[in-house]
Backbone bond lengths (Angstrom), bond angles and torsions (degrees), N, CA, C in turn:
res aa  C-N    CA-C-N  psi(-1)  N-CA   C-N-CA  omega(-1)  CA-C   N-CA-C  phi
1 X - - - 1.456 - - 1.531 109.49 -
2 X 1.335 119.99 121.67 1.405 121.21 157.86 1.363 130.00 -57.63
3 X 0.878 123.23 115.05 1.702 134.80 167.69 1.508 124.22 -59.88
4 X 1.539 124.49 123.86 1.241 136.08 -151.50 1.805 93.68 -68.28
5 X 1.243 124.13 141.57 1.272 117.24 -176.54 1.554 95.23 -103.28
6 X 1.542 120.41 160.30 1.265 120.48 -167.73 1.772 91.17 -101.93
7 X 1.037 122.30 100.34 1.614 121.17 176.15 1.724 113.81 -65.59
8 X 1.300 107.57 -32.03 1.534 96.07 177.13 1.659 89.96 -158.34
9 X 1.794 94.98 173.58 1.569 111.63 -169.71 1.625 103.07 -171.44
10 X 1.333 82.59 91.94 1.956 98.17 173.39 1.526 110.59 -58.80
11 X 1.499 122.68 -40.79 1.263 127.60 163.44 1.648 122.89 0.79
12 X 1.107 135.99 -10.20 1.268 122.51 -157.54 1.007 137.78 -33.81
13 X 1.355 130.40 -15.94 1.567 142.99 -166.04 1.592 102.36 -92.84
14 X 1.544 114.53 11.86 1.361 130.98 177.49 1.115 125.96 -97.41
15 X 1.707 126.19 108.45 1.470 131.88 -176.82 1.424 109.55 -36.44
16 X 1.400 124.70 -19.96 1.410 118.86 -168.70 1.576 95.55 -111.35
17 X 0.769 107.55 23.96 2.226 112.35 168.68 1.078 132.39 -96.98
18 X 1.193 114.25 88.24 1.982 113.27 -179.45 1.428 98.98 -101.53
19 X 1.230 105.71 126.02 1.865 101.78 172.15 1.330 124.67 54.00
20 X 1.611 129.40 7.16 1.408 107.71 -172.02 1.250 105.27 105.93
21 X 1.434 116.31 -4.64 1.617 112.11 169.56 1.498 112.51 -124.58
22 X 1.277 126.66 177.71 1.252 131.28 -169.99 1.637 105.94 -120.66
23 X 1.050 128.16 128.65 1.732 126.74 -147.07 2.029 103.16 -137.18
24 X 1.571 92.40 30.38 1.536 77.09 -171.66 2.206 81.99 -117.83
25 X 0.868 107.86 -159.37 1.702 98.24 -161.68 1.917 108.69 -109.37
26 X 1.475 110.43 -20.91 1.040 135.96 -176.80 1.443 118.21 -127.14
27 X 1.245 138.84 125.10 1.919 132.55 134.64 1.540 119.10 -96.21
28 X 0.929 113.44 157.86 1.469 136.30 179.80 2.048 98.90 -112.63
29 X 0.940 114.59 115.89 1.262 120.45 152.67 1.594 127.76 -107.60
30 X 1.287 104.06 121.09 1.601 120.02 162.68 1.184 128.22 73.02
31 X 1.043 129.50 -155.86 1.857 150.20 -177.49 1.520 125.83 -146.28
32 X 0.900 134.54 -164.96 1.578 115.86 -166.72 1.710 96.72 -84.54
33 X 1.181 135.01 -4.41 1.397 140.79 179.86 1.419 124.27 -120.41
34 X 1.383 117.48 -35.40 1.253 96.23 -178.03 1.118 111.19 -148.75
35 X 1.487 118.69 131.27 1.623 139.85 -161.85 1.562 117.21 -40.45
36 X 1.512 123.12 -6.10 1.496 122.57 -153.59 1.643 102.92 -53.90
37 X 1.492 105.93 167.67 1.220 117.43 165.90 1.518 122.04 -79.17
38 X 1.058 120.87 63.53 1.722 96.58 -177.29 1.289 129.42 -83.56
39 X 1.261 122.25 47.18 1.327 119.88 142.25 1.836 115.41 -108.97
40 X 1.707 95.78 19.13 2.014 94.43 170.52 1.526 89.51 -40.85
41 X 1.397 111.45 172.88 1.315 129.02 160.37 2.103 92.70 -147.65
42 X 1.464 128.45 118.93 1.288 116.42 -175.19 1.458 100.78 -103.43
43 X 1.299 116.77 112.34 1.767 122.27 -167.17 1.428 93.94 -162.45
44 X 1.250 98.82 126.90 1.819 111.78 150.23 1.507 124.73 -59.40
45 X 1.342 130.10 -0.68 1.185 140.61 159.71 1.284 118.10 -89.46
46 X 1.406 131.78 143.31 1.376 124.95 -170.45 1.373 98.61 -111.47
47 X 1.767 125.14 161.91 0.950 133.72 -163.51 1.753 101.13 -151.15
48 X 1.480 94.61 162.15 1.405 85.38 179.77 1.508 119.82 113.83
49 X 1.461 125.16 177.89 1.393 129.01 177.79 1.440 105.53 -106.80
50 X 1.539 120.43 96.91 1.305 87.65 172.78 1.976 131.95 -63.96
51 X 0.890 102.64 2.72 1.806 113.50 169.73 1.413 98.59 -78.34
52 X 1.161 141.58 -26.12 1.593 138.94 -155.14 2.031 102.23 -80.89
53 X 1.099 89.71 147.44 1.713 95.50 153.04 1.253 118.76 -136.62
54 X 1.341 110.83 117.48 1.733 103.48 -170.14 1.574 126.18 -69.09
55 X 1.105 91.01 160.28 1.832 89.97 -176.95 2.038 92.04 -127.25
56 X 1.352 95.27 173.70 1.299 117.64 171.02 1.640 115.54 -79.29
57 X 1.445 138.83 123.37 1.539 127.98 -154.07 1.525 79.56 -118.09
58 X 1.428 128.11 -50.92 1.122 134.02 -163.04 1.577 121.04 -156.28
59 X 1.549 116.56 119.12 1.201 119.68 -171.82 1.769 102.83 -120.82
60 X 1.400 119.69 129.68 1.260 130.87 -144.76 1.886 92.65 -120.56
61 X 1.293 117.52 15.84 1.456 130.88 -178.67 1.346 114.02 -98.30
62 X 1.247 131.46 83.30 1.778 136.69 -148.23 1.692 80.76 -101.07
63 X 1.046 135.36 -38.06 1.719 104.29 -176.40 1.361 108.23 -99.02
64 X 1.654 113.16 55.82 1.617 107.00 167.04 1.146 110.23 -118.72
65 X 1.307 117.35 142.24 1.654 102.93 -166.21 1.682 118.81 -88.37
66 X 1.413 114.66 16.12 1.480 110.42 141.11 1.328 138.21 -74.95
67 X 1.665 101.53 -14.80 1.480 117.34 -173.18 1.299 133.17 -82.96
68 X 1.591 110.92 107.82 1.503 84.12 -178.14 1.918 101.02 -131.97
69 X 1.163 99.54 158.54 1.669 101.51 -171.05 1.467 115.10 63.59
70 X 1.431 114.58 1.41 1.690 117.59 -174.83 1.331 114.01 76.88
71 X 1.729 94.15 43.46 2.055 103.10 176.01 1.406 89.23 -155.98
72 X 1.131 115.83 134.80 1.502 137.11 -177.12 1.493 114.61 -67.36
73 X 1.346 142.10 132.12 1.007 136.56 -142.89 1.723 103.88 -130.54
74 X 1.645 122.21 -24.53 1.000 158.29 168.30 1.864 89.43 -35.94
75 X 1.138 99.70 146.82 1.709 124.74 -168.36 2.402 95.98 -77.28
76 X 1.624 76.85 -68.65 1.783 82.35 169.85 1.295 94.83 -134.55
77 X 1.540 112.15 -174.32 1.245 129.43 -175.91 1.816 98.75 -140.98
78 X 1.825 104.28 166.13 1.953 102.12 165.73 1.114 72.93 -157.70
79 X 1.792 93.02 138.06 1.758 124.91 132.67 0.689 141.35 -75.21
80 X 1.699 116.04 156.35 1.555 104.07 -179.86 1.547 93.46 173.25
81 X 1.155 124.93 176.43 1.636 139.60 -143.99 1.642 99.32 -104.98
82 X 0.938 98.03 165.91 1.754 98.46 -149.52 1.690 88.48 -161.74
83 X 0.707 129.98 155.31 2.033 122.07 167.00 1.247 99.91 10.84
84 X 1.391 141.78 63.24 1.598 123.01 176.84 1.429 105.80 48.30
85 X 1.320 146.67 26.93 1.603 150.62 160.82 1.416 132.01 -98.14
86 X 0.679 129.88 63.96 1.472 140.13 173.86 2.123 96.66 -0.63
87 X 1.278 107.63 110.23 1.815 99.50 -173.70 1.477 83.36 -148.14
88 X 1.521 89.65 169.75 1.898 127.16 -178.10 1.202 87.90 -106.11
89 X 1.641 103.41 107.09 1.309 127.32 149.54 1.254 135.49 -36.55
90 X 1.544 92.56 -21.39 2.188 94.70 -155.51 1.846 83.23 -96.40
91 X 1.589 129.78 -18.36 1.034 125.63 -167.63 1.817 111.01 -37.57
92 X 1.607 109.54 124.53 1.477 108.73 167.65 1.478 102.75 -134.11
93 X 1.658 122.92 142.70 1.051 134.62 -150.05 1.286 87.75 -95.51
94 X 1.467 121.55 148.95 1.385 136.22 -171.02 2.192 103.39 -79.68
């Protein structure tokens, strides 16, 4: 199975943020409700590969309609801030 690649990430205030991209190798998105990113990390230090492009490893959002088995099925995905929340943009409610 191919892994959803993260195409963009408004996030910036994120150790894993170079330019608008996300540089760590994996994200984890959410809970059974709501799309967040939880692998933000909020640090003035950067982290990560900058050679890397992240993909989606595991998305924990069962009523999104990319989701199936609790792995994102979606081609790419983008982040970005939502209520001050770090969230998956591509999220669509089943």
């Amino acid at each position: 199975m191919e892994m959803s690649k993260v195409k963009m990430c408004d996030v910036t205030d994120c150790a894993y943020n170079i330019k608008n991209a996300c540089h760590t190798p994996a994200i984890t998105i959410g809970d059974e409700a709501t799309p967040r990113c939880d692998t933000f990390c909020h640090s003035a230090m950067h982290g990560g590969e900058a050679s890397c492009c992240a993909r989606v490893g595991a998305c924990k959002v069962a009523m999104c309609t990319h989701n199936s088995a609790l792995e994102c099925q979606a081609s790419e995905i983008s982040v970005g801030y939502q209520q001050n929340e770090p969230m998956c943009m591509t999220f669509m409610a089943r």
